[in-house]
N, C-alpha and C positions, 0 to 999 in steps of 0.2 A: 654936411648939410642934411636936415633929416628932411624924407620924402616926404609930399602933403597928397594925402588921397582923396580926391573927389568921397565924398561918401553919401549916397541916397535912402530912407527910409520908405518902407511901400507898408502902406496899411489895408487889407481889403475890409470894409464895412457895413454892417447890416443896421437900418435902424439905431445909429449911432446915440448915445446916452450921456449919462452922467459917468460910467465908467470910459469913456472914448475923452472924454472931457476932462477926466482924470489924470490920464496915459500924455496926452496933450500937454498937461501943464506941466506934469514931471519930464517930457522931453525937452522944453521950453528950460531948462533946468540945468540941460546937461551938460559935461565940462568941454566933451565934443558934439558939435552940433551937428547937425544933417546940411548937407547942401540944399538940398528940398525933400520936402517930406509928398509922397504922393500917394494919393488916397483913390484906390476903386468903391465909390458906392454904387449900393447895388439898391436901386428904387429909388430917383429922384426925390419922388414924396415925402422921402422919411429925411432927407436932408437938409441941413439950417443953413445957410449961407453966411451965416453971423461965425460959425465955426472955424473959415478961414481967414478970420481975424486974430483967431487963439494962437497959430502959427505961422510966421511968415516964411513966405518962397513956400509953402502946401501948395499943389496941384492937384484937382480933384478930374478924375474921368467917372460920368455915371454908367451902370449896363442894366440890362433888366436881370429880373429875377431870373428868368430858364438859362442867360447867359451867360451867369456864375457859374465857376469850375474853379477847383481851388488849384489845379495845375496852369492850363489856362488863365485864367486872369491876374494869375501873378506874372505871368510871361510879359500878358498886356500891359501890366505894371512896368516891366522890367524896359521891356520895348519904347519906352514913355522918359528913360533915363542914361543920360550918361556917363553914369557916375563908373569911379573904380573900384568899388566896393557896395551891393547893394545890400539893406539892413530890413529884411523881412519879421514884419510883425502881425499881429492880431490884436483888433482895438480894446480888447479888457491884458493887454499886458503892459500891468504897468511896471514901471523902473524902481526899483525899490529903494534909489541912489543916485546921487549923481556923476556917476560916472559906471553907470550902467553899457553905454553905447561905445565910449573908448574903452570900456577893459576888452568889449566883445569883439570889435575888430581890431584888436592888437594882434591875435594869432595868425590874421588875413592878414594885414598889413606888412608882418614881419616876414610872411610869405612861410610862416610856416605848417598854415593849412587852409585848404580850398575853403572849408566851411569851419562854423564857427557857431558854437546855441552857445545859449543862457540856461545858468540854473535856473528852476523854478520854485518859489516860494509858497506854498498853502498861504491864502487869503486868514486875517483874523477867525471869520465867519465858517470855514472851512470845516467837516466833519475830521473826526478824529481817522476813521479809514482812508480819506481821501488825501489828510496832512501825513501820515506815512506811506503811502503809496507815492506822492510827492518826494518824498525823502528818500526813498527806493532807487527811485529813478532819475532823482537829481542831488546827488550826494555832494556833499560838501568839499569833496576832492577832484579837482578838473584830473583831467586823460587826454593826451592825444591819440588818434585811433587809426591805425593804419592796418594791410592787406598782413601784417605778421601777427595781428592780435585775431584774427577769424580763430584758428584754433582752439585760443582759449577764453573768447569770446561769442564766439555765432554771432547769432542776428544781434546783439548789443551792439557789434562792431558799425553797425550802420545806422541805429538808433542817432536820432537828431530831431531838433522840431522845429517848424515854423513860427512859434509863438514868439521865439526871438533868435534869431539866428542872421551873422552876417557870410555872403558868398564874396570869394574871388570873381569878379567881373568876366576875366579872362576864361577859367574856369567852366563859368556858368555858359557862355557862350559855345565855349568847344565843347560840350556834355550835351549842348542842343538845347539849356533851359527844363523845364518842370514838363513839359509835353503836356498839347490842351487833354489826352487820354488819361490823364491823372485827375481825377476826380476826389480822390485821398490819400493819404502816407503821402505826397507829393515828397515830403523831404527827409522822409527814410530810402528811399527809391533813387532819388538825386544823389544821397550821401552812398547809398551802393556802387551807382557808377562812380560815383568819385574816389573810392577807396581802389574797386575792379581795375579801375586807369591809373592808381599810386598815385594818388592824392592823399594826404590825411585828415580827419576831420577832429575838430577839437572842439573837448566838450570844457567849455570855460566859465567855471562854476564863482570866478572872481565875479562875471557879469551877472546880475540878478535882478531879474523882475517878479513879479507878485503874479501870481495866475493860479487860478483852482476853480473845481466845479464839483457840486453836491447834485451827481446825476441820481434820480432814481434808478429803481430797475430797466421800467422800460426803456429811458431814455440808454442805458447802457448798452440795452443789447442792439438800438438802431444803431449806436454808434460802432458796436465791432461788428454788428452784419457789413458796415459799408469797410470797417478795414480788413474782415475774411474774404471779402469782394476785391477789397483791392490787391493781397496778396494772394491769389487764386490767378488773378487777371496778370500777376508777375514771377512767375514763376521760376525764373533764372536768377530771384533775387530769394523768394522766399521757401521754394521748395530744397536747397540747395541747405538751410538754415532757418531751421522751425521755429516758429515763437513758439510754438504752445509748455516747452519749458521751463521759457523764463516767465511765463505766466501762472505756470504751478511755483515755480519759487517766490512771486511776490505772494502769492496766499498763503505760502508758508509762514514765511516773516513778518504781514500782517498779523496772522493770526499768532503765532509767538511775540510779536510786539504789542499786541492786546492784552495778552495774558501778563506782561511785566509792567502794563501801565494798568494792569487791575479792573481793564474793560475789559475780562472774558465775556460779560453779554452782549459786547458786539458779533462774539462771534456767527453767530444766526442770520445777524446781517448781511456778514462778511460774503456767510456762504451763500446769500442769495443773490447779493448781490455780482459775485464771482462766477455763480448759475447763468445769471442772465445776460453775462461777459460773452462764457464759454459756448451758449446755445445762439447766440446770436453771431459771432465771429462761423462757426459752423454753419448756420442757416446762407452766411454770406458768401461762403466758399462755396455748399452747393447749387446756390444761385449761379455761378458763372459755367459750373461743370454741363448742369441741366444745359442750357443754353449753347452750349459747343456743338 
């Protein structure tokens, strides 16, 4: 008799849109469904009350804006559910399929690992550096990742994302949850401890949702000032297994995979764009040192 797992969706939400609306209908879709899908928004104001009509059994808890923390309030999420399996999203990931949600916790399910992401898909819209940088990092061959691939791995061994990823319930409980001190990488951080404790995590590239962003510069380097911030503040995870290697290897490959698609003038982009990576992931590390 096969087991039936409770399974819960947690979505946290800013100003929910047409893309959240999108995500909704394709879950609405799916071959496995959620038990309840629940939803942190953040600013009552910005939310429709007509939206929990788009999915039944959704639960909404609202919080203000300073009481967002992307470790934290998924915990508050978690805390909110009983399920045996919780299925963490972000409201622009949409399913590219239906059967996006059962391919993802089948690896949980079958208990053959604590966690479990989704491949990610470049958006149509998507720049041409951002649809390889995609492809990079979410390659069309799944891995399961355990404490014997650190060697020939590093830091990829705990690479995982919250954009769609499902946890062992069990798991998630005895690791302590995402900790309110996680403010970012919440689920690179999670998947460390989870490998350090011989768990494994699988990267399940059957599962597929759509998610991309055409950052500018700026908007680049706020985003790795907060994740040099966060691996700085973790240092039993990240000093132990540097990124900044695998971050020269995707500029490699971009910019080799530009040259074979005949866009060598992106490369100008590439590199300013990869500029405003590297000086902002640095400005965020020594943010935390200064501060010690």
């Amino acid at each position: 008799m096969t087991e039936v797992f409770k399974t819960d969706i947690i979505i946290p939400v800013y100003r929910p849109g047409a893309e959240f609306l999108k995500t909704l209908s394709r879950l609405s879709l799916q071959t496995k469904k959620a038990d309840h899908l629940i939803v942190i928004n953040t600013e009552e104001a910005f939310w429709n009350p007509e939206l929990e009509e788009a999915y039944p059994g959704m639960i909404v808890r609202h919080i203000r804006k300073k009481d967002f923390n992307h470790g934290g309030t998924r915990d508050l999420a978690a805390e909110m559910s009983d399920a045996d399996i919780l299925v963490f999203m972000t409201m622009d990931a949409c399913p590219a399929d239906r059967t996006t949600i059962e391919k993802l916790i089948a690896p949980v399910a079958g208990k053959k690992a604590a966690v479990s992401y989704a491949r990610q898909i470049a958006a149509p819209d998507a720049d041409t550096i951002e649809t390889i940088t995609r492809e990079f990092n979410y390659p069309p061959k799944s891995a399961l990742k355990t404490k014997a691939d650190l060697p020939a791995l590093g830091i990829k061994t705990f690479f995982s994302s919250n954009v769609c990823a499902a946890y062992d319930r069990k798991v998630f409980d005895e690791l302590g949850g995402f900790g309110s001190g996680l403010d970012f990488n919440e689920d690179t951080v999670f998947a460390a401890r989870a490998i350090e404790a011989g768990y494994a995590v699988s990267y399940t590239a059957e599962s597929k949702v759509i998610h991309s962003h055409n950052y500018s510069g700026r908007e680049q380097y706020r985003r790795n000032f907060y994740i040099g911030k966060n691996q700085a503040e973790h240092p039993e995870v990240f000093d132990k297994y540097p990124s900044e290697g695998e971050g020269i290897r995707l500029v490699k490959k971009t910019a080799s995979e530009l040259v074979k698609q005949r866009k060598a003038y992106l490369i100008p982009k590439l590199v300013w764009i990869s500029g405003c990576k590297y000086l902002g992931y640095r400005a965020g590390r020594r943010s935390v040192k200064q501060n010690v």
